[in-house]
N, C-alpha and C positions, 0 to 999 in steps of 0.2 A: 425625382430630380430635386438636389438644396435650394433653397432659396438664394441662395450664395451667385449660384450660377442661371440663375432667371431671366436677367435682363437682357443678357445675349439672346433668349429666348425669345423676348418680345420687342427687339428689335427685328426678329427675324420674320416677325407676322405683319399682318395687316389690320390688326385687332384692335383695341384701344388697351392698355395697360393697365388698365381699372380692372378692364372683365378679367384677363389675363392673371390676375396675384388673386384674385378671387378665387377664381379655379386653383391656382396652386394650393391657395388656401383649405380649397375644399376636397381638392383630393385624397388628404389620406383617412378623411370621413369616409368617402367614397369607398376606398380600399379595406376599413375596416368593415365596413358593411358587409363588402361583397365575402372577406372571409369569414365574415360569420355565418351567412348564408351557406357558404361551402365547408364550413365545420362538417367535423366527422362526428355524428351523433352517436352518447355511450351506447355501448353491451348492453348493461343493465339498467332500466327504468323501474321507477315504482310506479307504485297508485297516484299518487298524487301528484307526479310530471305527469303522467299520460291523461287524467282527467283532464287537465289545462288544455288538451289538445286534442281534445276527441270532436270541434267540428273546424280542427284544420284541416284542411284540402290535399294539403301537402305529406299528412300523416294518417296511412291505413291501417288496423289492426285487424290481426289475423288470429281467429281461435283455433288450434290445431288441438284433433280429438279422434279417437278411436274409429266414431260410431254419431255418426246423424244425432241419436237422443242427448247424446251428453251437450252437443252444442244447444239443439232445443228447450235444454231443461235450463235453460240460463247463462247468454255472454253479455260482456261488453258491450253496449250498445255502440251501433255500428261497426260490430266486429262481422269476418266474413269468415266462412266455414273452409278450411282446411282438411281435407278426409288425410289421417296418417298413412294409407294405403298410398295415397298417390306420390311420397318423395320416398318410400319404401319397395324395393323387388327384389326379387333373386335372379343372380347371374353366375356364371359358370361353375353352378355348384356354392355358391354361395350366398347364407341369407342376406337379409335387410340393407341393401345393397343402395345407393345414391342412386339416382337417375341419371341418363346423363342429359348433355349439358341443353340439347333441343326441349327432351321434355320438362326439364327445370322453368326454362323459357316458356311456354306454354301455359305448364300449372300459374308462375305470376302473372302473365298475362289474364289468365280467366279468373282468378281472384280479385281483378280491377283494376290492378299496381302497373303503375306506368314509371318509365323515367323521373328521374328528380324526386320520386316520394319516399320518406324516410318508412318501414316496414317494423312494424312494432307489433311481436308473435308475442303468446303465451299458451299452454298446456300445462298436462300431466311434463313434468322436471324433463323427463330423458325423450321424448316430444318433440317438444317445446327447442330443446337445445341441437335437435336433428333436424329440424325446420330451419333452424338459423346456420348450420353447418354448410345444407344444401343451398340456401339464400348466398353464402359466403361465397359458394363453391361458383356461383353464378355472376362475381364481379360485383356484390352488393357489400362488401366491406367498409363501414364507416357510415351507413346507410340503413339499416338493421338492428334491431334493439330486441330484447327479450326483458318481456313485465316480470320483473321478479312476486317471486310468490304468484303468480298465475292469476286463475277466478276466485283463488280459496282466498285469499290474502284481499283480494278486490270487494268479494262479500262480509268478511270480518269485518271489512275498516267501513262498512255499512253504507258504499258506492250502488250507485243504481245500474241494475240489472236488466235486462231486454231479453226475451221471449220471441223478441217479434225476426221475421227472416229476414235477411239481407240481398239484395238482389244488386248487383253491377254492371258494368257495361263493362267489356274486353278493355281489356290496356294495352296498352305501345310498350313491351318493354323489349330491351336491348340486353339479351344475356353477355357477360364478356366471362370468359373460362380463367379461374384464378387456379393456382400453385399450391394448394390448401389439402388437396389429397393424395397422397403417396401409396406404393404398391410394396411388397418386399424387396425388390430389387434396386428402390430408391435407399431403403432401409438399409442393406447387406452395403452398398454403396457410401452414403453420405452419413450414417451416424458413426462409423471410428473417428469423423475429426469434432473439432472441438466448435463450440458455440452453440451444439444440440442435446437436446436431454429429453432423452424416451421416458415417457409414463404410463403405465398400466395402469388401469383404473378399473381393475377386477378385485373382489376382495380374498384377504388373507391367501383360501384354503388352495385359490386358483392359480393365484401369483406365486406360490412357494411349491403348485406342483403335488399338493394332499388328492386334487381334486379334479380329473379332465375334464369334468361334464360333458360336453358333445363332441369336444375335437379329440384331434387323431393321437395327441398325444397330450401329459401333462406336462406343465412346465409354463416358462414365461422366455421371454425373445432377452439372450443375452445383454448384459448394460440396461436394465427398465429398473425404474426406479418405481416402488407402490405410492400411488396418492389413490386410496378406494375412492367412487363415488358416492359412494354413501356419507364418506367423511365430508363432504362438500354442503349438504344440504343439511337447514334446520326445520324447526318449527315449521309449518303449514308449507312446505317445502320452498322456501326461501331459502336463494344462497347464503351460507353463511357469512358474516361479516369481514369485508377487504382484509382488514388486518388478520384473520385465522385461515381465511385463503393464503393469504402471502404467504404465512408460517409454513404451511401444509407445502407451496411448493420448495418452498427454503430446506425444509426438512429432507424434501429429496434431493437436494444439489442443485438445484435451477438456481443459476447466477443470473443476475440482470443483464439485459441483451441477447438473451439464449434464446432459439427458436426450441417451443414445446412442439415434442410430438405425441399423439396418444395414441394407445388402440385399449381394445378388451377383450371380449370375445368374437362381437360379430359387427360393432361398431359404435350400438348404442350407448352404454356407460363412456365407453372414448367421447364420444359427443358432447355429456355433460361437463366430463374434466376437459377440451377443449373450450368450452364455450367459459369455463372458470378462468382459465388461461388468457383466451382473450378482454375477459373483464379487469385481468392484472397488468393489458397491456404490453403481454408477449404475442411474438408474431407466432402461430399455432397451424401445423398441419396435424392432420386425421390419416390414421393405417386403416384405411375401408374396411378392408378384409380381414384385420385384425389378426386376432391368435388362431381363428378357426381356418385362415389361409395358411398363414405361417406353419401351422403345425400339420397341416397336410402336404407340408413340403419336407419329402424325408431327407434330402442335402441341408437342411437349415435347422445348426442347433439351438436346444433348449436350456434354459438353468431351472433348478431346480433347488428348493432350502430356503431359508434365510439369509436374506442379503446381507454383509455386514456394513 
């Protein structure tokens, strides 16, 4: 409400006029507060935001790792153990598969994480970036942060390290189901129109079709554009810098406002160029099932060569 039209306002109470312009006064303090409170926290964190905030309440960090010893041998203090095994399965014939959306609920819930806590992962890169997919996949969007550069990056810049276990109490979380993974039938359906831009994130020999590896056939899902994953990360496996992501996706045709989609072979490398994507601020779904679906589907063509 302007101040312009206030006085009708306090004519209309039984208030005194004092408290009354006071409060107008103070509300849009008020208002900034609360949206900052409700800001969508970035993608990507380094070391030096997440130390400022490692004994807030409101912020949990998650080690996600292969194998018990790797977390043992050194996190985050106050980080909690993530087994990759558990947002990892096989279904119908297909590997490394999301959970769905009950046991996503569940695993955040026994990692501690409740409502309202912002979830700040790191791992091994392609990990690390399947933890925050399946977080996404769960209604945690704007909510969820991935520590660039991981532990490797957190021990260089010579951050103190914890040995010791972590132990939680259950969380209250409320899983809600987001729009973030697609099947082939989404795919054959929704990318001939315009405002979407498919990316393969396998490299060279897989994408042009030299090389099946384990699917049914060689080749890549007609209209995919190459952005390898490999080209995404540097040094100590940190993303590479905003401006050479951008490039990377500029280079395939991603116009601003375009919803990214990825896949690879079985999901994983799609993870990491997803999770790139959403650090650039495009709205980003995942092909689960990737190339090693698609191509087990013999109605659904392949390309093959170099794109021009």
């Amino acid at each position: 409400m302007s101040i312009h039209n206030s006085q009708t306002m306090f004519e209309a109470t039984n208030l005194p006029v004092s408290i009354l312009m006071r409060t107008v006064v103070l509300l849009p303090v008020f208002l900034f507060a609360a949206s900052v409170a409700g800001a969508q926290q970035p993608v990507l964190v380094d070391g030096g935001w997440l130390e400022k905030r490692l004994q807030d309440p409101k912020v949990a960090v998650v080690h996600v790792a292969g194998s018990r010893p790797e977390y043992d041998a050194g996190h985050v203090p106050g980080a909690r153990y993530l087994p990759y095994s558990a947002i990892s399965q096989s279904s119908e014939g297909l590997n490394t598969q999301l959970p769905p959306l009950a046991g996503i609920d569940s695993i955040v819930e026994s990692l501690g994480i409740s409502d309202g806590q912002h979830v700040v992962l790191y791992g091994q890169p392609l990990q690390a970036a399947r933890a925050f997919v399946t977080m996404e996949r769960a209604g945690m969007a704007g909510s969820v942060s991935v520590l660039n550069g991981g532990i490797d990056q957190w021990r260089e810049a010579g951050r103190a390290i914890s040995r010791d276990p972590v132990t939680v109490a259950k969380g209250s979380f409320t899983a809600r189901q987001a729009d973030n993974v697609v099947d082939a039938s989404w795919i054959t359906q929704t990318l001939p129109k315009s405002g979407f831009a498919l990316l393969d994130a396998r490299v060279a020999e897989f994408y042009q079709g030299l090389n099946a590896g384990s699917t049914a056939r060689p080749g890549r899902i007609p209209g995919a554009r190459s952005v390898p994953f490999s080209s995404l990360t540097g040094e100590l496996t940190t993303m590479r810098e905003p401006g050479k992501i951008r490039r990377l996706f500029e280079q395939a045709g991603v116009a601003k406002g375009d919803t990214v989609v990825t896949y690879c072979h079985i999901g994983m490398q799609a993870s990491l160029l997803y999770l790139a994507a959403r650090s650039q601020g495009f709205p980003a779904r995942i092909y689960d099932g990737s190339f090693e679906d698609w191509a087990k589907r013999s109605e659904l063509p392949v390309e093959k060569g170099v794109k021009p």
